[in-house]
FIKE-568599 format. One line per field, with one value per residue (C-alpha): residue in one letter; x, y, z. Coordinates in nm, 2 decimals. Example, Ala and Ser with C-alpha at 12.3 -4.5 7.8 and 13.67 -1.06 7.14 Angstrom:
2
residu <- [A/S]
X <- [1.23/1.37]
Y <- [-0.45/-0.11]
Z <- [0.78/0.71]
This chain:
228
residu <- [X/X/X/X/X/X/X/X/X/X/X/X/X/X/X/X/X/X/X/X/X/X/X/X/X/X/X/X/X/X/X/X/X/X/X/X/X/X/X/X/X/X/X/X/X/X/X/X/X/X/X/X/X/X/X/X/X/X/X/X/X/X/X/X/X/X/X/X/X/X/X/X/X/X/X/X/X/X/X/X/X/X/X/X/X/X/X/X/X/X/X/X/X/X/X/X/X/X/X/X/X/X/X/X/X/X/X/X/X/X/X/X/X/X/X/X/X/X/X/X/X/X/X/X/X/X/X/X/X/X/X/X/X/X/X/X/X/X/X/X/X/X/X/X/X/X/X/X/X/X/X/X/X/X/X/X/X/X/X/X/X/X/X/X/X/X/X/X/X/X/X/X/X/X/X/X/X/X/X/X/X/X/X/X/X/X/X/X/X/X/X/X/X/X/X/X/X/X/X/X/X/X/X/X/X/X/X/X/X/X/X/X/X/X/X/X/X/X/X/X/X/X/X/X/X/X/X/X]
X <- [-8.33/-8.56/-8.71/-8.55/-8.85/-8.99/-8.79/-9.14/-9.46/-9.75/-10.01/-10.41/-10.21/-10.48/-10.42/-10.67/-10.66/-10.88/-11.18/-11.56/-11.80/-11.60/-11.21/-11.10/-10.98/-10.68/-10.57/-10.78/-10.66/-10.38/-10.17/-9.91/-9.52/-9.24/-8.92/-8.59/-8.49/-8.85/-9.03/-9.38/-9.56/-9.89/-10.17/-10.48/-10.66/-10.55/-10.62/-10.63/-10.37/-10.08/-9.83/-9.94/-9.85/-9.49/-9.46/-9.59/-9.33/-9.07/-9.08/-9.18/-9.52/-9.65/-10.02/-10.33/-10.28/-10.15/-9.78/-9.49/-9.22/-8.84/-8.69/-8.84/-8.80/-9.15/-9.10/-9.35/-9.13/-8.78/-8.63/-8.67/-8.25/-8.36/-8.57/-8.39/-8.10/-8.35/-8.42/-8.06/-7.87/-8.16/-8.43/-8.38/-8.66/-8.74/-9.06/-9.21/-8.97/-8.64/-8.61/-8.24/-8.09/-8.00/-7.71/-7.49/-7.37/-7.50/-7.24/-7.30/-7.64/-7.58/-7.35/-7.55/-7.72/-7.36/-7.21/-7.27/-7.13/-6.72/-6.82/-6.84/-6.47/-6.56/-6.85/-6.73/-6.60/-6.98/-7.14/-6.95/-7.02/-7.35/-7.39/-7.20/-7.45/-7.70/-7.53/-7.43/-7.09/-7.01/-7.30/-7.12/-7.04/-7.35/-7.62/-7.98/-8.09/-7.86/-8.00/-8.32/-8.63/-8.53/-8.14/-8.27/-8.46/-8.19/-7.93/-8.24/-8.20/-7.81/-7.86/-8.15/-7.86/-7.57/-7.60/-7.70/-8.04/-8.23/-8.52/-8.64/-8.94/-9.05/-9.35/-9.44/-9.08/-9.18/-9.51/-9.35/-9.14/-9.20/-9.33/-8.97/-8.79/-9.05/-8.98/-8.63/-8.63/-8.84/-8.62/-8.33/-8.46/-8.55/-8.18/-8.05/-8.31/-8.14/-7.75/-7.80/-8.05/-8.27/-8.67/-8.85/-9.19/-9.30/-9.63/-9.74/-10.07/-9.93/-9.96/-9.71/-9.47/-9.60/-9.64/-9.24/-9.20/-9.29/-9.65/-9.87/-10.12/-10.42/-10.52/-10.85/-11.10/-10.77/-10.64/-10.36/-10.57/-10.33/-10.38/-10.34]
Y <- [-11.69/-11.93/-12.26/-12.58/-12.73/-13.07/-13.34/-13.42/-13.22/-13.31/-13.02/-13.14/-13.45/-13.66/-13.97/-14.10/-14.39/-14.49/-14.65/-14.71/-14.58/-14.29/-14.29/-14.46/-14.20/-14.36/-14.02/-13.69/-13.35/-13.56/-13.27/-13.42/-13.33/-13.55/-13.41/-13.51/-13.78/-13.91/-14.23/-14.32/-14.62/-14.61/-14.88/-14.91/-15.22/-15.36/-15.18/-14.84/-14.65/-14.76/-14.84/-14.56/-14.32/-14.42/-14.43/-14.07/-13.98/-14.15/-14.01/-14.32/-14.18/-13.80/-13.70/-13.63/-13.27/-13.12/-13.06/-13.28/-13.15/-13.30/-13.07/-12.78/-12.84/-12.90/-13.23/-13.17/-12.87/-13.10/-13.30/-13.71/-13.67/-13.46/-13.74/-14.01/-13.82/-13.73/-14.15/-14.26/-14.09/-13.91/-14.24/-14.59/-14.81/-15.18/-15.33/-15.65/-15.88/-15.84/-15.76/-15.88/-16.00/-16.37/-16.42/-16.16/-16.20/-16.07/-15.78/-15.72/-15.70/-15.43/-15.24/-15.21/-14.86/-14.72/-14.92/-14.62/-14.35/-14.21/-14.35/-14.72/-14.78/-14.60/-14.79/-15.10/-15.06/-14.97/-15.24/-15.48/-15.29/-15.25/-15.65/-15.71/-15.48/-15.68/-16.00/-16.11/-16.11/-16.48/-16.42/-16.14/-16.41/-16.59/-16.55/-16.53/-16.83/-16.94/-16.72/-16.74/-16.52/-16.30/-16.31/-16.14/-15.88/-15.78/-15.77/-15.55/-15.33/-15.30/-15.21/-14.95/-14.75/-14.79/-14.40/-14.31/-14.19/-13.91/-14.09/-14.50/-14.62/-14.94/-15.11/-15.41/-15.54/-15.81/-15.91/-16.24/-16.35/-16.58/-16.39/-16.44/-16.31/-16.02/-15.94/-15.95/-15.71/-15.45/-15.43/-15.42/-15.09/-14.96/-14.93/-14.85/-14.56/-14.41/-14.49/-14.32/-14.05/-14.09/-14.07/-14.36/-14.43/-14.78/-14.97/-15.27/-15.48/-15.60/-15.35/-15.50/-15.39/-15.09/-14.99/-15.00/-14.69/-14.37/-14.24/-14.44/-14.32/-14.50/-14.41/-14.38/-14.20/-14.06/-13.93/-14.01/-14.04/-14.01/-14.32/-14.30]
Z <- [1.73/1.58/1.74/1.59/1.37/1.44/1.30/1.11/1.06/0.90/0.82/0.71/0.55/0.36/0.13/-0.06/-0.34/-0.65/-0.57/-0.67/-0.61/-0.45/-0.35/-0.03/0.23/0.43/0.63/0.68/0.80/0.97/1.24/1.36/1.46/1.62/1.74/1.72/1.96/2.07/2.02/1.96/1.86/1.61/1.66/1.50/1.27/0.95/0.66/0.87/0.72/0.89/0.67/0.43/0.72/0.76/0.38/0.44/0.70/0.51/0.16/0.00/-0.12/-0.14/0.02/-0.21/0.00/0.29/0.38/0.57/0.68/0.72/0.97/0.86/0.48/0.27/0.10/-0.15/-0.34/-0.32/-0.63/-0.60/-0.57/-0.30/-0.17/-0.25/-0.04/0.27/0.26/0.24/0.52/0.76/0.79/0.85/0.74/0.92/0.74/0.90/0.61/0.65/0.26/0.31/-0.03/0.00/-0.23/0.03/0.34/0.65/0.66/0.30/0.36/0.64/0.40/0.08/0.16/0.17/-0.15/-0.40/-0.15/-0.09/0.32/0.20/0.32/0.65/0.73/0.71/1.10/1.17/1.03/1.20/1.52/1.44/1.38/1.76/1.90/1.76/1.94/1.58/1.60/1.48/1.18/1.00/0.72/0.75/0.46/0.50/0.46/0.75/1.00/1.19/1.16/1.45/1.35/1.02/1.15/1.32/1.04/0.91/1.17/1.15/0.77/0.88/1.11/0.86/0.81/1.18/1.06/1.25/1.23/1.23/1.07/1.19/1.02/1.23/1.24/1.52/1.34/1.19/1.52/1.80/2.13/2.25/1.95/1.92/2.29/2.20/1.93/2.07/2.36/2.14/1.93/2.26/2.38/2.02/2.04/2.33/2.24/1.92/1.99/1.69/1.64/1.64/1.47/1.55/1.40/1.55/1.64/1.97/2.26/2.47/2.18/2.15/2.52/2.53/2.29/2.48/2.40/2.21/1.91/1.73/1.38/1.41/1.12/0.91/1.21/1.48/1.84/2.16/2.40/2.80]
């Protein structure tokens, strides 16, 4: 019998973009693989290639070459339905703003990646769980603009697990919070990383965020360095 594949593998992944005089090379020969159920946390400078990575990982861009993987399947030879599907109900994404829209409730909010699916009913129980977990029991009717920064993010969060993903992206989701509410959240997607046994790829600047998510890597030169 087979070995189950990584939940993500990237094979001599590069990314390059348009520039003059020669194109700007963000990732080079990137080898990298993630199983299912493990956290890690990517550092590195602005402008590095950090974000582009996750976009990578996530299906939200495709490489100049090389391969990624989504639990064994090539994501370069699937459909954008097939995409869209692999981004829907296998990866939640947290980006450093909340992206929540404002004219919908907090439990709205949560349940919008669900609206156009037959498990919109179902989920309702989840979101509202979700948003208790989140200590936001008494904001499920709130709005946006009623909430504070760190309440937000963590709606964003709830609405990132509506479809118990296999895998979270996290792009700096503490980057615009107080120390406390940064502190907060981290520890927060910790403990959700465990109770619902999903990957975890973290970016931040701060390395007392980062040092709370398992091994830590630094894009360095296109590639993804392992830290002590």
């Amino acid at each position: 019998m087979s070995e189950t594949p990584p939940l993500i593998e990237l094979r001599k992944v590069a990314k390059e973009y348009p520039g003059a005089p020669a194109p700007l090379c963000v990732l080079k020969d990137l080898d990298f693989h993630l199983e299912a159920g493990t956290c890690i946390a990517v550092v590195g400078p602005s402008g590095c290639g950090k974000s582009t990575l996750l976009n990578l990982m996530g299906a939200l861009d495709r490489p100049t070459s090389g391969d990624i993987f989504f639990a064994g399947r090539n994501m370069a030879v699937l459909s954008e339905n097939e995409l869209a599907r692999i981004r829907n109900r296998d990866i939640g994404f947290v980006f450093q703003l909340h992206h929540l829209l404002p004219q919908y409730t907090a439990l709205e909010n949560v349940l919008i990646p669900v609206l156009a699916s037959h498990a919109a009913a179902d989920a309702h129980g989840r979101a509202v769980a979700l948003l208790a977990r989140m200590g936001l029991a008494d904001k499920a009717d709130a709005r946006p603009g009623q909430l504070s920064g760190g309440e937000r993010q963590r709606v964003a969060v709830a609405r990132a697990l509506i479809n118990r993903p296999r895998l979270l992206l996290a792009d700096e989701p503490t980057g615009s919070l107080n120390e406390a509410a940064a502190q907060q959240l981290a520890d927060l997607l910790c403990e959700l990383q465990r109770e619902e046994g999903m990957a975890v790829v973290i970016v931040t600047h701060a390395p007392a965020i980062a040092a709370r998510f398992g091994k830590i890597f630094e894009l360095h030169g296109g590639r993804l360095v392992p830290q002590d």
